[in-house]
Biotite code that builds the C-alpha atoms (Angstrom):
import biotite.structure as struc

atoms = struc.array([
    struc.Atom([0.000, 0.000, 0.000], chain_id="A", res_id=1, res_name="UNK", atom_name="CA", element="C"),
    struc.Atom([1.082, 3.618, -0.488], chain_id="A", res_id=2, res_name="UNK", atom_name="CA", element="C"),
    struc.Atom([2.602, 5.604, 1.916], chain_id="A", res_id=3, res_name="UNK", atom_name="CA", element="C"),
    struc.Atom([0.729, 8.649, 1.185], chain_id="A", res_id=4, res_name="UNK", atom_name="CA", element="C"),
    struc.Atom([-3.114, 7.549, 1.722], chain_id="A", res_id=5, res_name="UNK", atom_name="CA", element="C"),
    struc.Atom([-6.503, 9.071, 0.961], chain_id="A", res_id=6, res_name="UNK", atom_name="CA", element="C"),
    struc.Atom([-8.815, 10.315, 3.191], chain_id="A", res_id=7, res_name="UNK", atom_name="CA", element="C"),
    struc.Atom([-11.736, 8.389, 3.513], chain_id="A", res_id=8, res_name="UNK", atom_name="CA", element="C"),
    struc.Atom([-15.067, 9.477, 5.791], chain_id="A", res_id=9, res_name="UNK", atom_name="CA", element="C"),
    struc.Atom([-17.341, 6.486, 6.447], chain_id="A", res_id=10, res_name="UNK", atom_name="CA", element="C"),
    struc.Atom([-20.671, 6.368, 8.445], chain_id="A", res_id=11, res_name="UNK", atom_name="CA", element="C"),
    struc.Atom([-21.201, 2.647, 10.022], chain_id="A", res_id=12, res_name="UNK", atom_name="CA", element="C"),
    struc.Atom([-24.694, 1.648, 11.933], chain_id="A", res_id=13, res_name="UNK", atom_name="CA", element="C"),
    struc.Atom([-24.350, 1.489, 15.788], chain_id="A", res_id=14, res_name="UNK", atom_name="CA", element="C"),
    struc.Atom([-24.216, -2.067, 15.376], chain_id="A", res_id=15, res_name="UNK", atom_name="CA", element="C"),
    struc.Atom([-20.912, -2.820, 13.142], chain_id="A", res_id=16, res_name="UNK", atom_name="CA", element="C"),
    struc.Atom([-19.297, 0.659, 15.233], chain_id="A", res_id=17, res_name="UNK", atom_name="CA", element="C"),
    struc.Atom([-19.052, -1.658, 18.263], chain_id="A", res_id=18, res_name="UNK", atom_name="CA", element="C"),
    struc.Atom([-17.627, -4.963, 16.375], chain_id="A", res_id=19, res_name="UNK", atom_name="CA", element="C"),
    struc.Atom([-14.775, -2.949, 14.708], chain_id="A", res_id=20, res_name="UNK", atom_name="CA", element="C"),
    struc.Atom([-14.499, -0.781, 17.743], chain_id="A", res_id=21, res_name="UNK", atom_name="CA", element="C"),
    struc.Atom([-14.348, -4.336, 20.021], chain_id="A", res_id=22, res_name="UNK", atom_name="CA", element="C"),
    struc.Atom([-12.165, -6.098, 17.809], chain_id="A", res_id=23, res_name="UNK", atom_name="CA", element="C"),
    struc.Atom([-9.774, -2.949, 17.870], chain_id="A", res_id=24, res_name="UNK", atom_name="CA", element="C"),
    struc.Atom([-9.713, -2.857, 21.568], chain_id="A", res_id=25, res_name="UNK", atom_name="CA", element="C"),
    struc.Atom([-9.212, -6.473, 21.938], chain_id="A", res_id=26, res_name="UNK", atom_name="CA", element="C"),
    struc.Atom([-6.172, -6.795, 19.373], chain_id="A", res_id=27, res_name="UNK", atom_name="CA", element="C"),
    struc.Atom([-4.809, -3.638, 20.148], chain_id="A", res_id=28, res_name="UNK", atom_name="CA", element="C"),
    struc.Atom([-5.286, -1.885, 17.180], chain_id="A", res_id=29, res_name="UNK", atom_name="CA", element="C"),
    struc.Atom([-7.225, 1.511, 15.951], chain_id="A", res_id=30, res_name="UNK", atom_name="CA", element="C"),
    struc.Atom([-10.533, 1.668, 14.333], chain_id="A", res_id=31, res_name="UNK", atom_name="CA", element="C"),
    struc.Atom([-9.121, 2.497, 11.083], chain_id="A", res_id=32, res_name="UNK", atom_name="CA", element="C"),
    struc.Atom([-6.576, -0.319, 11.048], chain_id="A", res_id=33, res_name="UNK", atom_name="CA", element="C"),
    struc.Atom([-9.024, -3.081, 11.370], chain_id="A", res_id=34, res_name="UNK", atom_name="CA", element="C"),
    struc.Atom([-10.993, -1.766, 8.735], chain_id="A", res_id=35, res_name="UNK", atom_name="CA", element="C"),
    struc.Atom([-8.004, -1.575, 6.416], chain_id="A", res_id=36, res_name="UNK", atom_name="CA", element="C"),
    struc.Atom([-7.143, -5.290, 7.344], chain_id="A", res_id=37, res_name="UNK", atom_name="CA", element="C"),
    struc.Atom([-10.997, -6.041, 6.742], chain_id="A", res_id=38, res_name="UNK", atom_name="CA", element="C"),
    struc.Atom([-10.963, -4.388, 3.076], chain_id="A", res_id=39, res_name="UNK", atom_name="CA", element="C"),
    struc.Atom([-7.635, -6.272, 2.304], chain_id="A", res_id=40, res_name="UNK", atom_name="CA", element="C"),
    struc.Atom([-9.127, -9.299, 3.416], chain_id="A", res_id=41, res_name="UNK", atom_name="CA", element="C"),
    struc.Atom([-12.358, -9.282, 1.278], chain_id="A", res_id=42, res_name="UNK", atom_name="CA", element="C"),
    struc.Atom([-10.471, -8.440, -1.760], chain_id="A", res_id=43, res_name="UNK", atom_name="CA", element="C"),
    struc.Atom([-7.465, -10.603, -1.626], chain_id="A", res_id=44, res_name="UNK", atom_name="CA", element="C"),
    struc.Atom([-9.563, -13.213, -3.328], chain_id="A", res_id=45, res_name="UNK", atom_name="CA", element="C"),
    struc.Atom([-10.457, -11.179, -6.206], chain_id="A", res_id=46, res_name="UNK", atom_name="CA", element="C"),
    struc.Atom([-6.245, -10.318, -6.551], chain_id="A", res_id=47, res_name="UNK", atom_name="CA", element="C"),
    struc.Atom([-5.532, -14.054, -5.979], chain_id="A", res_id=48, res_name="UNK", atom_name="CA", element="C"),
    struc.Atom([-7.849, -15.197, -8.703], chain_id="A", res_id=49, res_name="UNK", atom_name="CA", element="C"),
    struc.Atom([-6.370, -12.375, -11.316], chain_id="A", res_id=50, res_name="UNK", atom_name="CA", element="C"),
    struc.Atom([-2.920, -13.668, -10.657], chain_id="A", res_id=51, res_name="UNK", atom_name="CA", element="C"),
    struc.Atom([-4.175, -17.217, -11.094], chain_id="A", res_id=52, res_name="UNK", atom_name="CA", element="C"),
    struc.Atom([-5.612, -16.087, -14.488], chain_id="A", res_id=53, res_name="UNK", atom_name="CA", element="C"),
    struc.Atom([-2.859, -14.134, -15.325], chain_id="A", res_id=54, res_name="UNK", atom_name="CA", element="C"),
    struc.Atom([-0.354, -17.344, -14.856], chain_id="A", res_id=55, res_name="UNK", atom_name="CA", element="C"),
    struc.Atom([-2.964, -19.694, -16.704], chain_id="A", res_id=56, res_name="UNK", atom_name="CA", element="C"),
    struc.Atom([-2.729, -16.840, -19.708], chain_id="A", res_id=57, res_name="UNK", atom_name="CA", element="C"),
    struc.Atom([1.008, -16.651, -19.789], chain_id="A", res_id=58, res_name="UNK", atom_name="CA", element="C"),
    struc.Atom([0.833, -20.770, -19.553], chain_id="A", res_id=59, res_name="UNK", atom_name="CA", element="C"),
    struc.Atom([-1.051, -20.904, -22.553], chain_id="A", res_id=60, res_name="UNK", atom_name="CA", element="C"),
    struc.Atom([0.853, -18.065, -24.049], chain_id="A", res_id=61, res_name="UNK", atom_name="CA", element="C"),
    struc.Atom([3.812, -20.768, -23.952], chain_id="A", res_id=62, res_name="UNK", atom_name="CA", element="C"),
    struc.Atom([2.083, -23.327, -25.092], chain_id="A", res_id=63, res_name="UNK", atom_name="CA", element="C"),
    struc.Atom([0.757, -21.734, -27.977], chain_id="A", res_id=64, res_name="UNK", atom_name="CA", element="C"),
    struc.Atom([4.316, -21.210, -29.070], chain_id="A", res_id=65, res_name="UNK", atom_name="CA", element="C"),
    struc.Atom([5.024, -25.255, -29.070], chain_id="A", res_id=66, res_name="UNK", atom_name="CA", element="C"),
    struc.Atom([5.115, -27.066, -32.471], chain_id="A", res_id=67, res_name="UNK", atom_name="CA", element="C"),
    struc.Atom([1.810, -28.162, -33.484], chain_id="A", res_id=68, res_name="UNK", atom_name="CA", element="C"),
    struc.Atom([0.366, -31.200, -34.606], chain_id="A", res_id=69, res_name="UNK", atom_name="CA", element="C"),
    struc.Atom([-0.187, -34.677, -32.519], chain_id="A", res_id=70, res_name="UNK", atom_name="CA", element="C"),
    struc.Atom([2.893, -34.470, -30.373], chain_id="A", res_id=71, res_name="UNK", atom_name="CA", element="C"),
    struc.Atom([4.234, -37.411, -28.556], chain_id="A", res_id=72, res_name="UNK", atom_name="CA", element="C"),
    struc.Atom([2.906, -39.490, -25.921], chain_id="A", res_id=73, res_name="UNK", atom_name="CA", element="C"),
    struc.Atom([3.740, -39.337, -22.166], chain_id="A", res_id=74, res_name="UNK", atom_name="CA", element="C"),
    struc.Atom([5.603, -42.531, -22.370], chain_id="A", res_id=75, res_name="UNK", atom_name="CA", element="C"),
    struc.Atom([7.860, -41.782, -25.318], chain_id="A", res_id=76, res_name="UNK", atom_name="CA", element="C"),
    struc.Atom([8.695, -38.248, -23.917], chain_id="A", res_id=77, res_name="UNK", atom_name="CA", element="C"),
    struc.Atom([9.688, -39.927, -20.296], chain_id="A", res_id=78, res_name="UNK", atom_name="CA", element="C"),
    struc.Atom([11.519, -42.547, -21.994], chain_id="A", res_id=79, res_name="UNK", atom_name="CA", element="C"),
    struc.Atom([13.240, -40.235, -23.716], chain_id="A", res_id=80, res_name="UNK", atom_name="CA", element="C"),
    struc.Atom([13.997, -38.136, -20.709], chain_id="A", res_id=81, res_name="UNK", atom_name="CA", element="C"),
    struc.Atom([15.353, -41.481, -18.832], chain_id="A", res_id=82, res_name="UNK", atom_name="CA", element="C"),
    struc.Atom([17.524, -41.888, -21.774], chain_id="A", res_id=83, res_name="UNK", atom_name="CA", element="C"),
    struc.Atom([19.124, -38.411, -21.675], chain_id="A", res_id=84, res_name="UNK", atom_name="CA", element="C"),
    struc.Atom([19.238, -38.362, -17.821], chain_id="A", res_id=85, res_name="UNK", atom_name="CA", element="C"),
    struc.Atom([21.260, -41.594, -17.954], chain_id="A", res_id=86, res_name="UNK", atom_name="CA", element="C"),
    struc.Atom([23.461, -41.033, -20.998], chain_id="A", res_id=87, res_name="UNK", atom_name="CA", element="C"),
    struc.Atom([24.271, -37.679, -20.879], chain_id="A", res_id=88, res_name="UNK", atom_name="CA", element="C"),
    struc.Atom([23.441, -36.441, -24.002], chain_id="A", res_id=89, res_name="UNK", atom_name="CA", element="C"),
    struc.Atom([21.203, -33.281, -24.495], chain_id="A", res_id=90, res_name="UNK", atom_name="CA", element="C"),
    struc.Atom([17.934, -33.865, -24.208], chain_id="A", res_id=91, res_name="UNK", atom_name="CA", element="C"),
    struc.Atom([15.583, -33.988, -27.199], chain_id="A", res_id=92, res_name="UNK", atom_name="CA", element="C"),
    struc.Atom([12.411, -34.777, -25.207], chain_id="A", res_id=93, res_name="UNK", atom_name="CA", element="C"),
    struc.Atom([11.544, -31.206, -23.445], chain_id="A", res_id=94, res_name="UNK", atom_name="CA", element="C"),
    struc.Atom([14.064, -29.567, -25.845], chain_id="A", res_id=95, res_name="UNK", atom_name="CA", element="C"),
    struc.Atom([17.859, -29.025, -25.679], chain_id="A", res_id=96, res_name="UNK", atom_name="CA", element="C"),
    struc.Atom([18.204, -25.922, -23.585], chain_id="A", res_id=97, res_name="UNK", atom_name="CA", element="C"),
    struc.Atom([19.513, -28.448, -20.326], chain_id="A", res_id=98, res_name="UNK", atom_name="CA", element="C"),
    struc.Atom([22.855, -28.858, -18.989], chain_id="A", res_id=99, res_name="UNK", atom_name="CA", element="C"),
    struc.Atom([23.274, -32.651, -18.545], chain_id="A", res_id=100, res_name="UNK", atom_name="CA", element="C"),
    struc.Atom([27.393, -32.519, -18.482], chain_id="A", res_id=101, res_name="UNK", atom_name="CA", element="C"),
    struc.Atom([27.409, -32.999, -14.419], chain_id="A", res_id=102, res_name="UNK", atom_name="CA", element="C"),
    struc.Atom([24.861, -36.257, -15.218], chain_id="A", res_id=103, res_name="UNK", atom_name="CA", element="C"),
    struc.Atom([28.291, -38.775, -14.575], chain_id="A", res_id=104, res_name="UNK", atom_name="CA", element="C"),
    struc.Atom([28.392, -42.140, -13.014], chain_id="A", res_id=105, res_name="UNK", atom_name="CA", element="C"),
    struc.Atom([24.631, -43.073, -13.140], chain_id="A", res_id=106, res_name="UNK", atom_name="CA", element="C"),
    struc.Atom([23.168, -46.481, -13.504], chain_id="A", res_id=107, res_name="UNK", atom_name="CA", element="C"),
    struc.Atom([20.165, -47.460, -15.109], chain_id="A", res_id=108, res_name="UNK", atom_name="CA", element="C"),
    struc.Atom([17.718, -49.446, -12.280], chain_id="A", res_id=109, res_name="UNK", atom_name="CA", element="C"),
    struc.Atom([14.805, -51.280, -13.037], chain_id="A", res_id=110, res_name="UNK", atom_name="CA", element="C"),
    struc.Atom([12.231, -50.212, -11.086], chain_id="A", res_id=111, res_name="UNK", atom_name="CA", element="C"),
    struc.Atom([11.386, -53.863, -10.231], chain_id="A", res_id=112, res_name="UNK", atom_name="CA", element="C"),
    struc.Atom([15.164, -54.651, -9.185], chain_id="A", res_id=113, res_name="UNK", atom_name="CA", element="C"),
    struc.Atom([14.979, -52.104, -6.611], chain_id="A", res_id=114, res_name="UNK", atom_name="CA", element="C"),
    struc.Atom([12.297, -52.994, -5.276], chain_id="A", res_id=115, res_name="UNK", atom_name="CA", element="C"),
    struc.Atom([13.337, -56.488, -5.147], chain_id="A", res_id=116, res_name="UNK", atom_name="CA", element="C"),
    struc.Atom([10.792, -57.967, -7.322], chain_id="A", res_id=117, res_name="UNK", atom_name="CA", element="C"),
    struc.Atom([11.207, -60.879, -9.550], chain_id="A", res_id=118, res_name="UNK", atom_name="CA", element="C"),
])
């Protein structure tokens, strides 16, 4: 919030007077502070969901970008990725822009192996 506020005059019922005013006393803070907390409060939803939809936007925004066309399936792209991860070489499946030269001295292990399955 800004340093430099504005001025706001606000007329409130007797009723909601004395449950700011009590929940002021009891927490130690003014009038106007548990108002301000109350207004943040009831609109931080509203920001929240913007920033959601902003995110999904710039998600899509990437996506949109990606080659077209039927792409690959989840298996062949994490096979793929297993490959790279345990050879070393650049990976083709999420594109080449990752550093696998500190990948060294890995083993493949069979899932089933390690969990000492037949």
């Amino acid at each position: 919030m800004s340093v430099t506020g504005k001025r706001l005059q606000l007329l409130l019922d007797a009723e909601r007077y004395e449950l700011v005013s009590d929940e002021a006393r009891r927490t130690g803070r003014s009038v106007s502070a548990v108002i301000r907390e109350s207004i943040d409060e009831h609109f931080e939803d509203r920001a929240a969901m913007i920033r959601r939809a902003e995110a999904a936007r710039r998600f899509l925004d990437l996506t949109a970008e990606a080659e077209q066309g039927p792409g690959r399936s989840w298996e062949d792209i994490k096979r793929e990725m297993d490959d790279d991860l345990f050879t070393g070489r650049p990976s083709t499946a999420v594109g080449a822009d990752r550093d696998f030269d500190n990948v060294q001295g890995l083993t493949r292990v069979d899932p089933a192996e390690a969990l000492g399955e037949p």
